[in-house]
C-alpha positions in Angstrom: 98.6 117.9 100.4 100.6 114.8 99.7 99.3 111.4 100.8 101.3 107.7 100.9 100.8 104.5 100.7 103.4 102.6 103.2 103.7 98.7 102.1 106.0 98.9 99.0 106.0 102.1 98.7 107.7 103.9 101.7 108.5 100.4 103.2 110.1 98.1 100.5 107.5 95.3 101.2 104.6 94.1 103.0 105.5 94.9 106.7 102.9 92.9 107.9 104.0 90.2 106.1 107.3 90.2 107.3 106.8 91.3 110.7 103.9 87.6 110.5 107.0 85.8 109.1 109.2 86.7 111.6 106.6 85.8 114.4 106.2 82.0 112.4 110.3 81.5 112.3 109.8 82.3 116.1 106.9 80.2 117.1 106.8 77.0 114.7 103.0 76.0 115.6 101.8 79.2 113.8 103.4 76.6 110.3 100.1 75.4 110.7 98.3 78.7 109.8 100.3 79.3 106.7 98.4 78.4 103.9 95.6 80.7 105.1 98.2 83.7 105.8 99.9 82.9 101.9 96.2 82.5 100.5 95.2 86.1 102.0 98.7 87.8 100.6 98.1 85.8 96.9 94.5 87.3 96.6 95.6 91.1 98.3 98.4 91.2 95.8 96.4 90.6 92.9 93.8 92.5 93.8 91.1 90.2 94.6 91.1 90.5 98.0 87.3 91.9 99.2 86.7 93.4 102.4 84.8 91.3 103.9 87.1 88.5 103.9 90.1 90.2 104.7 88.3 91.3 107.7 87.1 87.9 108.5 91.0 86.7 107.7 92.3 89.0 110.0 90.2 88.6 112.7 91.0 85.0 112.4 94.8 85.5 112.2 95.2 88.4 114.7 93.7 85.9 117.4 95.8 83.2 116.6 99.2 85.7 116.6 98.8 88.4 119.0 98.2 86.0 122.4 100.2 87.9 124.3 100.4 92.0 123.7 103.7 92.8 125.6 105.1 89.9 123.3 103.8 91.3 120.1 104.9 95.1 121.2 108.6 93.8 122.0 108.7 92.2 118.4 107.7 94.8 116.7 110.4 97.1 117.9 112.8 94.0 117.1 111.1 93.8 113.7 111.8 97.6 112.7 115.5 97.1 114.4 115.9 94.4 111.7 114.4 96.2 109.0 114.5 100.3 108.7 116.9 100.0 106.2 113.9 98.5 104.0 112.4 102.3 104.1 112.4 103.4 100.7 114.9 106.4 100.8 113.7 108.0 97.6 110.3 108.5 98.8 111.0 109.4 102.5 112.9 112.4 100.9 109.4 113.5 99.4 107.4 113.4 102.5 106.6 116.8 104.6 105.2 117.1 108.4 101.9 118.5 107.1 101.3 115.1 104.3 99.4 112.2 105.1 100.4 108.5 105.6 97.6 106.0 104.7 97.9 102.4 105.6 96.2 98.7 105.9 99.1 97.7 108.0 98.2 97.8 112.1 99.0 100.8 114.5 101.2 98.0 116.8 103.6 97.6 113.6 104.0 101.3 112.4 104.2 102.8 115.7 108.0 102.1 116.7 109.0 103.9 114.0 107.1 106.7 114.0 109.7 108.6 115.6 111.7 108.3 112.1 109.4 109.0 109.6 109.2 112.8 108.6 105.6 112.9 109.1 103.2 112.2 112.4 100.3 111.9 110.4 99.4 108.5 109.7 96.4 106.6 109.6 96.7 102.7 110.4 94.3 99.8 110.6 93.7 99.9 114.2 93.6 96.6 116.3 93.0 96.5 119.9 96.1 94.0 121.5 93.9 94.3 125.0 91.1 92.4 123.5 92.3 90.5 120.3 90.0 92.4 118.3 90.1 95.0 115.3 89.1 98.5 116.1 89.1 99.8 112.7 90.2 98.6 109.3 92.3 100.8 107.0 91.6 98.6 103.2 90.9 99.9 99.9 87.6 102.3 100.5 88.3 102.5 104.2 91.2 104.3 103.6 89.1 106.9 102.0 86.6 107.4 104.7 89.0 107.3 107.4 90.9 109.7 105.3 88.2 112.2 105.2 87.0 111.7 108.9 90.8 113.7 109.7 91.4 116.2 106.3 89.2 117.8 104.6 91.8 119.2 101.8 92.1 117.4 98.8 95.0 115.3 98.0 97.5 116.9 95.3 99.7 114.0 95.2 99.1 110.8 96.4 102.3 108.0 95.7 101.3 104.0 96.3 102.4 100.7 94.6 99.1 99.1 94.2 95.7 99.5 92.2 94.1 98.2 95.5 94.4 101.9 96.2 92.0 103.0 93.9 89.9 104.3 96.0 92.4 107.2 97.2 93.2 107.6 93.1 90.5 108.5 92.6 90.4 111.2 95.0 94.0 112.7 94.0 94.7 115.2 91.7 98.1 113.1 90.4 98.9 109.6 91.1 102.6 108.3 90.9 102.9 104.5 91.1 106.3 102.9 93.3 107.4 100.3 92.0 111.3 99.2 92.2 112.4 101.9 93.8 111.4 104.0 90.5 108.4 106.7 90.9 106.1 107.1 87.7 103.4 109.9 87.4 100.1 107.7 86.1 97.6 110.3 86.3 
C-alpha cells in the first residue's frame, strides 16, 4: 500500500494556508488575526509545532473564520477553481484507488476535489462547520492512529515533504521525500 502526504506534496503548498489567505484578501478584519495565523505556519514548518497548541490555535482560528458554513463551503469550491493546477502532476501519476491519502488539512477544503484525485481514500482533520468545533485532528501521531483505526496493512511506500511526518516514517517500509517537484527515496 502507498500512502501520501497532501500539503506540498500532492498539492504544491499549504492548502490551508492559501485557502486562510484567500478568506483574509476577502474579509480585511480577519488582518487582525494574522500574526497568530503566520506564528502557527513559522513553528509547523519548522517543526516545532506541538499538538496541543496547534489544537488550541485551530480551535481559536476555525471560530474566528468559519462564521458562516455555506460561506466557507462556497469558497472552498472557488479556492480549488483557482488552484488545481497547483496539484503536483508527478505524484498524482503515482497514486492508485486502493492507496491512502493522509492529511492535517480539514475535510471542508479537500472535499471539492475529491472527485479529481485518483484515490477516495483520504483521511482529513475533521472539523464540524455546524458547530465551529474540531471533530478530529489529523497532526503528526494522529495521523498514525487514525491511519490504523481504517487499514490494517502496512504501508510500502509512503511519499511527504516534511519530517513532521515522522510518525507515518516510521511505520513505512520506504520513504521518499517531495520536495520541488523532485521525489527522493530517504529510507
Amino acid at each position: 500500500m502507498q500512502v501520501f502526504d497532501f500539503d506540498n506534496t500532492i498539492y504544491n503548498g499549504e492548502s490551508a494556508v492559501d485557502f486562510s489567505t484567500l478568506l483574509f484578501k476577502k474579509n480585511y478584519k480577519l488582518i487582525i488575526y494574522l500574526p497568530t495565523a503566520l506564528k502557527i505556519g513559522i513553528k509547523y514548518k519548522l517543526c516545532n509545532l506541538d499538538k496541543e497548541e496547534f489544537n488550541y490555535s485551530i480551535n481559536k482560528l476555525s471560530s474566528l473564520f468559519y462564521d458562516n458554513k455555506d460561506l466557507i463551503k462556497k469558497e472552498s469550491v472557488i479556492f480549488w477553481e483557482n488552484n488545481k493546477n497547483k496539484l503536483n502532476k508527478n505524484v498524482i501519476k503515482l497514486i492508485n484507488k486502493d492507496d491512502v491519502i493522509v492529511t492535517s488539512t480539514f475535510n471542508f477544503i479537500i472535499d471539492p476535489i475529491k472527485n479529481i484525485l485518483p484515490t477516495k481514500n483520504i483521511i482529513c482533520s475533521d472539523i464540524d462547520l455546524d458547530n465551529r468545533c474540531i471533530n478530529s485532528l489529523n497532526f503528526r501521531e494522529d495521523k498514525v492512529i487514525n491511519f490504523r483505526k481504517l487499514y490494517k496493512e502496512d504501508i510500502d511506500n509512503f511519499y511527504t515533504d516534511s519530517y513532521n511526518d515522522k510518525p507515518l516514517m516510521n511505520i513505512s517500509e520506504n520513504v521518499f521525500l517531495v520536495r520541488n517537484n523532485k521525489i527522493k527515496k530517504i529510507k
